[in-house]
GUNU-902313 format. One record per residue: residue number from 1; residue in three letters; y negated, z, x negated of N, C-alpha, C, O in turn. Coordinates in Angstrom, 2 decimals. Layout:
N
(NUM, Ala, (Y, Z, X), (Y, Z, X), (Y, Z, X), (Y, Z, X)) ...
***
This chain:
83
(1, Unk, (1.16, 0.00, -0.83), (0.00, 0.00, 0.00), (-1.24, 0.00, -0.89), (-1.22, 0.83, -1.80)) (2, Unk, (-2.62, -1.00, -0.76), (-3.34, -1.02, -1.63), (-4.28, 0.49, -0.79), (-4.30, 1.02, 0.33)) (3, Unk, (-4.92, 0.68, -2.05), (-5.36, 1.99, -1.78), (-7.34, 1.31, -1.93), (-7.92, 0.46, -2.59)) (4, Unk, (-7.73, 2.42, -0.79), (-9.19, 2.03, -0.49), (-10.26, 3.00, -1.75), (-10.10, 4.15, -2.18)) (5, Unk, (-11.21, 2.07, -2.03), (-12.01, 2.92, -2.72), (-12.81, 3.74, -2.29), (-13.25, 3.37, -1.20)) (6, Unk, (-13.47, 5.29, -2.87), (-13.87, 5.77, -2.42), (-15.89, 5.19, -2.43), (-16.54, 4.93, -3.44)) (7, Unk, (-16.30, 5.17, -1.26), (-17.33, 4.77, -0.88), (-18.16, 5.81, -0.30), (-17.52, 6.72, 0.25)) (8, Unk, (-19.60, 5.91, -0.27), (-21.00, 7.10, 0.16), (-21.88, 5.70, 0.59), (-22.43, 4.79, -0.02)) (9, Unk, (-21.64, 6.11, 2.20), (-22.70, 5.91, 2.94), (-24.47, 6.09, 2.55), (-24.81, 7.17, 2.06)) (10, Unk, (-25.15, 5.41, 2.70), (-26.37, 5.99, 1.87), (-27.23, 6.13, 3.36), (-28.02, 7.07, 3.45)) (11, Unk, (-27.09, 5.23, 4.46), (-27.77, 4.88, 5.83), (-27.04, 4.16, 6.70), (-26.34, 3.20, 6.38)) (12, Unk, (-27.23, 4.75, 8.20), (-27.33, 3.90, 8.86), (-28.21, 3.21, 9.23), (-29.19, 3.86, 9.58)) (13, Unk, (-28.37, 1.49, 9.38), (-29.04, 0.76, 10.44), (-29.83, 1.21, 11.29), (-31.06, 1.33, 11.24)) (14, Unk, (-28.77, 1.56, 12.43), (-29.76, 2.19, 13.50), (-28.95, 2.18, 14.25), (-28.02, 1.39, 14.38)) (15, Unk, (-29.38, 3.67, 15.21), (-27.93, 3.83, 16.35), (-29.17, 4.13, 18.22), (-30.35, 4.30, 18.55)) (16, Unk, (-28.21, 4.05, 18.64), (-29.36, 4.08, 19.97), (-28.28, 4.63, 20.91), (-27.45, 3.76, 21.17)) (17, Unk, (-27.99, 6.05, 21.61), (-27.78, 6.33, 22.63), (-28.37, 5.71, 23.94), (-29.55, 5.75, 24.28)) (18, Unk, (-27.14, 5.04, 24.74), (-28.01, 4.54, 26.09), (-28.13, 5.90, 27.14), (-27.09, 6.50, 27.42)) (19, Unk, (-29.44, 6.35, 27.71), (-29.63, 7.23, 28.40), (-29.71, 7.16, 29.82), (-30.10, 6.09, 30.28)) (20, Unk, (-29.30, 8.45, 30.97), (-29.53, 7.62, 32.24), (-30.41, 8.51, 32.97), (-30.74, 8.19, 34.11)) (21, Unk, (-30.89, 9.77, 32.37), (-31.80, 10.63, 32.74), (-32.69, 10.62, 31.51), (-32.41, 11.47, 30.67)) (22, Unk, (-33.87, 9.68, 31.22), (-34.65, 9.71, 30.60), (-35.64, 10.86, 30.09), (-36.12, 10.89, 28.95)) (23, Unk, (-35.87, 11.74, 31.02), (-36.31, 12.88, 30.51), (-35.48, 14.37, 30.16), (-35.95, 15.46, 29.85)) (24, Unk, (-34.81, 14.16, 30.26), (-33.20, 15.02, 29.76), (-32.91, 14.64, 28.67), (-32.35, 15.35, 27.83)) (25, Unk, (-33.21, 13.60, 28.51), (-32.37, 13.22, 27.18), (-33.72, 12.96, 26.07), (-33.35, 13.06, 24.90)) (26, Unk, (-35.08, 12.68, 26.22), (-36.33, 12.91, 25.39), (-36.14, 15.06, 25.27), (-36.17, 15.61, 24.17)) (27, Unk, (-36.03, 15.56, 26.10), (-36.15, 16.69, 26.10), (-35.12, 17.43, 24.98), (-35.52, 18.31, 24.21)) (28, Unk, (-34.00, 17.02, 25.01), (-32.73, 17.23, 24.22), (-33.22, 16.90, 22.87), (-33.34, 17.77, 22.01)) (29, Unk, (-33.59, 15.30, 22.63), (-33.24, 14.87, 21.27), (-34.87, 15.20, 20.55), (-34.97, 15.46, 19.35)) (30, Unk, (-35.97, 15.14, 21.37), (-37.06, 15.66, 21.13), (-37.52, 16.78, 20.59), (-37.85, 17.18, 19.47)) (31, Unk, (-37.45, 17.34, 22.05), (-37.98, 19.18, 21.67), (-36.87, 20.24, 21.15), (-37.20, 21.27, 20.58)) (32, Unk, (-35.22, 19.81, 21.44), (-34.29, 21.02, 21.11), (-34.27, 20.28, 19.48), (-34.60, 21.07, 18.60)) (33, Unk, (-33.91, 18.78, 18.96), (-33.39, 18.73, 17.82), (-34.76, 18.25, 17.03), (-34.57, 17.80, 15.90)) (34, Unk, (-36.35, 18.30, 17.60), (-36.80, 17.96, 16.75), (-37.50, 16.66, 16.23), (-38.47, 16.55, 15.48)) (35, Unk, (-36.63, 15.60, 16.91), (-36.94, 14.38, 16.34), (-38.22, 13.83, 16.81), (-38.33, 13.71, 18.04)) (36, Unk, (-39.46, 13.38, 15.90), (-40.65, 12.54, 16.57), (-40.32, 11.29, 16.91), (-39.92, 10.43, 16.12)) (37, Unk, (-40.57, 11.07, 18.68), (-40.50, 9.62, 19.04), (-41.92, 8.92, 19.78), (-42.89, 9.27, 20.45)) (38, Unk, (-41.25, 7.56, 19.10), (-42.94, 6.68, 19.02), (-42.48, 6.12, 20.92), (-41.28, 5.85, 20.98)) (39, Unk, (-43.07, 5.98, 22.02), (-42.66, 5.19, 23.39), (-43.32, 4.30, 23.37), (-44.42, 4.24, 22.81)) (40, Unk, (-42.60, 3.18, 24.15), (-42.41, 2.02, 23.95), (-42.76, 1.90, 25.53), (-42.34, 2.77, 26.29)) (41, Unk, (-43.73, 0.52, 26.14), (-43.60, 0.41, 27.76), (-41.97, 0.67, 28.00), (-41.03, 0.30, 27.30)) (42, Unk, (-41.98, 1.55, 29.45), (-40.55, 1.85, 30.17), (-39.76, 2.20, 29.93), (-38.60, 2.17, 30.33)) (43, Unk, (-40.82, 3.07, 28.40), (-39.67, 4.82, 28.51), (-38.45, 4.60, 27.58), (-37.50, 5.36, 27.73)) (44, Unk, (-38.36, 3.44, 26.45), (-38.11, 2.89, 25.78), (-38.33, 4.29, 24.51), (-39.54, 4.42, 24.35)) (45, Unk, (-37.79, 5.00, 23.89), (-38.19, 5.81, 22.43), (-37.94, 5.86, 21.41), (-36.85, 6.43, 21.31)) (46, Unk, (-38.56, 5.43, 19.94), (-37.79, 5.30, 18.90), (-38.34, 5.96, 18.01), (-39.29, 6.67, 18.33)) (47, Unk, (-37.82, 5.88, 16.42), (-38.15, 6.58, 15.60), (-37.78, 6.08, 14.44), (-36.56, 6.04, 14.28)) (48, Unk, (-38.69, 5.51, 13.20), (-38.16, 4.98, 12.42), (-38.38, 6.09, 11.07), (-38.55, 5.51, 10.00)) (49, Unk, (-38.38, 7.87, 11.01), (-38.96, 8.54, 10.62), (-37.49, 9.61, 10.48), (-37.68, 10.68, 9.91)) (50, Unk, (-36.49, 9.40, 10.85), (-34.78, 10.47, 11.13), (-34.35, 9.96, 10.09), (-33.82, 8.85, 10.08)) (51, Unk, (-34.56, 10.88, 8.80), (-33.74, 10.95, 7.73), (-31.54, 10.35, 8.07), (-30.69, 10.72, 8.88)) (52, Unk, (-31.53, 9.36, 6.93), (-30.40, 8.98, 7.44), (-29.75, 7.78, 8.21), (-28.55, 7.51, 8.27)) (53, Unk, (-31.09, 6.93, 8.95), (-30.95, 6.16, 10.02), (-32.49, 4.93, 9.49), (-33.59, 5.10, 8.95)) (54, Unk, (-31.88, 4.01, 9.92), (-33.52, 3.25, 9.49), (-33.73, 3.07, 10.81), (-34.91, 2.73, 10.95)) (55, Unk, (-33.22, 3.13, 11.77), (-33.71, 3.37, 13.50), (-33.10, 3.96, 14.06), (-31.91, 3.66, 13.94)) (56, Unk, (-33.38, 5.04, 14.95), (-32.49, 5.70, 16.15), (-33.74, 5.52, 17.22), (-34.95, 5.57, 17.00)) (57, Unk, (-32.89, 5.23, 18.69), (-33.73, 4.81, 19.57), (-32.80, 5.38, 21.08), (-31.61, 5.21, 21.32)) (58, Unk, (-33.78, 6.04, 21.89), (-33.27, 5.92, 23.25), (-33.19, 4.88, 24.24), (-34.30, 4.62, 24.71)) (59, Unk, (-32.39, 4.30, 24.63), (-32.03, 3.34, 25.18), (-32.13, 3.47, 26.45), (-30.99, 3.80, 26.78)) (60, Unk, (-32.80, 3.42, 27.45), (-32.32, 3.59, 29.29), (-31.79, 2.57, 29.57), (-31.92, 1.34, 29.55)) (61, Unk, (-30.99, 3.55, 29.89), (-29.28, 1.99, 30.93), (-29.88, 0.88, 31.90), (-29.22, -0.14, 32.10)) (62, Unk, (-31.37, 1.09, 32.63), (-31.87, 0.40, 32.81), (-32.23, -1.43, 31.84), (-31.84, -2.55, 32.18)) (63, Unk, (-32.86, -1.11, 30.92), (-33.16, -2.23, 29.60), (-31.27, -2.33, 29.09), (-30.81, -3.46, 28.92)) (64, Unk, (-30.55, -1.36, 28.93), (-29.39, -2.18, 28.55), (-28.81, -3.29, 29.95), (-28.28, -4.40, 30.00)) (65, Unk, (-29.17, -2.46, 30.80), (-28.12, -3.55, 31.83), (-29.48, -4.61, 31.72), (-28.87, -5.61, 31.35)) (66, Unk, (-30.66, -4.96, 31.78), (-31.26, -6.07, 31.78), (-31.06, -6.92, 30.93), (-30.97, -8.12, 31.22)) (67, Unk, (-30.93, -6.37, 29.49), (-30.50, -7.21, 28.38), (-29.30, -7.82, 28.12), (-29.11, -8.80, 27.40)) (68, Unk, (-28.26, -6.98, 28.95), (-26.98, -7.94, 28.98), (-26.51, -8.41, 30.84), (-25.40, -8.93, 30.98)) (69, Unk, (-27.06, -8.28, 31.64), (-26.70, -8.51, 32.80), (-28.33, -9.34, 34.00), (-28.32, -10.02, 35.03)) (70, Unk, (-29.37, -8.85, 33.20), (-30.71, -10.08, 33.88), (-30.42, -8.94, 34.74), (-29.24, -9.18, 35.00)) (71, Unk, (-30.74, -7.73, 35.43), (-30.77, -7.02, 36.18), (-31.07, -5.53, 36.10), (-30.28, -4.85, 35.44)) (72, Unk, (-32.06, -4.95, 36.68), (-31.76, -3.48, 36.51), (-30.84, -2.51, 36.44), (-30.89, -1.69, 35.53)) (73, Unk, (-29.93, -2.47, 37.36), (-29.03, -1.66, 37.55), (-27.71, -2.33, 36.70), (-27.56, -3.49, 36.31)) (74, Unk, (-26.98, -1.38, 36.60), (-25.79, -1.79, 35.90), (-24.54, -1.62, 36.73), (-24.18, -0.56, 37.24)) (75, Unk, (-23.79, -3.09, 36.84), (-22.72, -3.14, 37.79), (-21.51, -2.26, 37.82), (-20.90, -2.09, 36.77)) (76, Unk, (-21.22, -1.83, 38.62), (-20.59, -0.58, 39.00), (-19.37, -0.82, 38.97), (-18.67, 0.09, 39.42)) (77, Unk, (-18.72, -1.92, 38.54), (-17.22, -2.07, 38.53), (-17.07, -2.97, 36.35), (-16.39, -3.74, 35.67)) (78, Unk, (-18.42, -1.94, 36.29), (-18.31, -2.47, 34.39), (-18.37, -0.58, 33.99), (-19.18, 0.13, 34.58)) (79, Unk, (-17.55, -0.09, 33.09), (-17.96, 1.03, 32.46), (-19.44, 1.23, 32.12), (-20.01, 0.26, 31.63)) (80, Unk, (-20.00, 2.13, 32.26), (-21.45, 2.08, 31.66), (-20.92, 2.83, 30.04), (-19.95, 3.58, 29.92)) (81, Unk, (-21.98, 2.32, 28.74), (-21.69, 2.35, 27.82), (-22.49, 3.44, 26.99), (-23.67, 3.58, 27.34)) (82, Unk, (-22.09, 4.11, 26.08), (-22.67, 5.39, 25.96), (-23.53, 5.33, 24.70), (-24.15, 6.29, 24.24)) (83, Unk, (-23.50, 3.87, 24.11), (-24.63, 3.86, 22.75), (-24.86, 1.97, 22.49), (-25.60, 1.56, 21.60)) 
***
């Protein structure tokens, strides 16, 4: 079996939780852990400032289902997706 080398992450990209209570979840990742977020029209929040990440962003399931479905809501016989 070839054997893997050992590798150190230095960053992630960027990760984005999709959210479905927008102010629950600014409140959480905001005020309990801290993080400064820049808003974006429609509640859209990011941060290019989280040691570790060159973007982390809140996502509302709203803008994900538009971006992959042309629609607000997200169809109810698709899993909704959690990042």
């Amino acid at each position: 079996m070839e054997k893997i080398p050992v590798t150190t992450a230095l960053f992630i990209a960027g990760f984005g939780p999709i959210v479905i209570e927008a102010q629950a979840s600014r409140d959480l990742y905001g005020r309990a852990f801290g993080i400064p977020f820049k808003e974006e029209n429609g509640g859209y929040l990011h941060t290019e400032s989280l040691n570790g990440a060159n973007s982390f962003a809140l996502w509302p399931l709203s803008h994900a289902s538009q971006s992959c479905f042309g629609t607000e809501s997200w169809p109810r016989d698709v899993p909704i997706p959690q990042a």
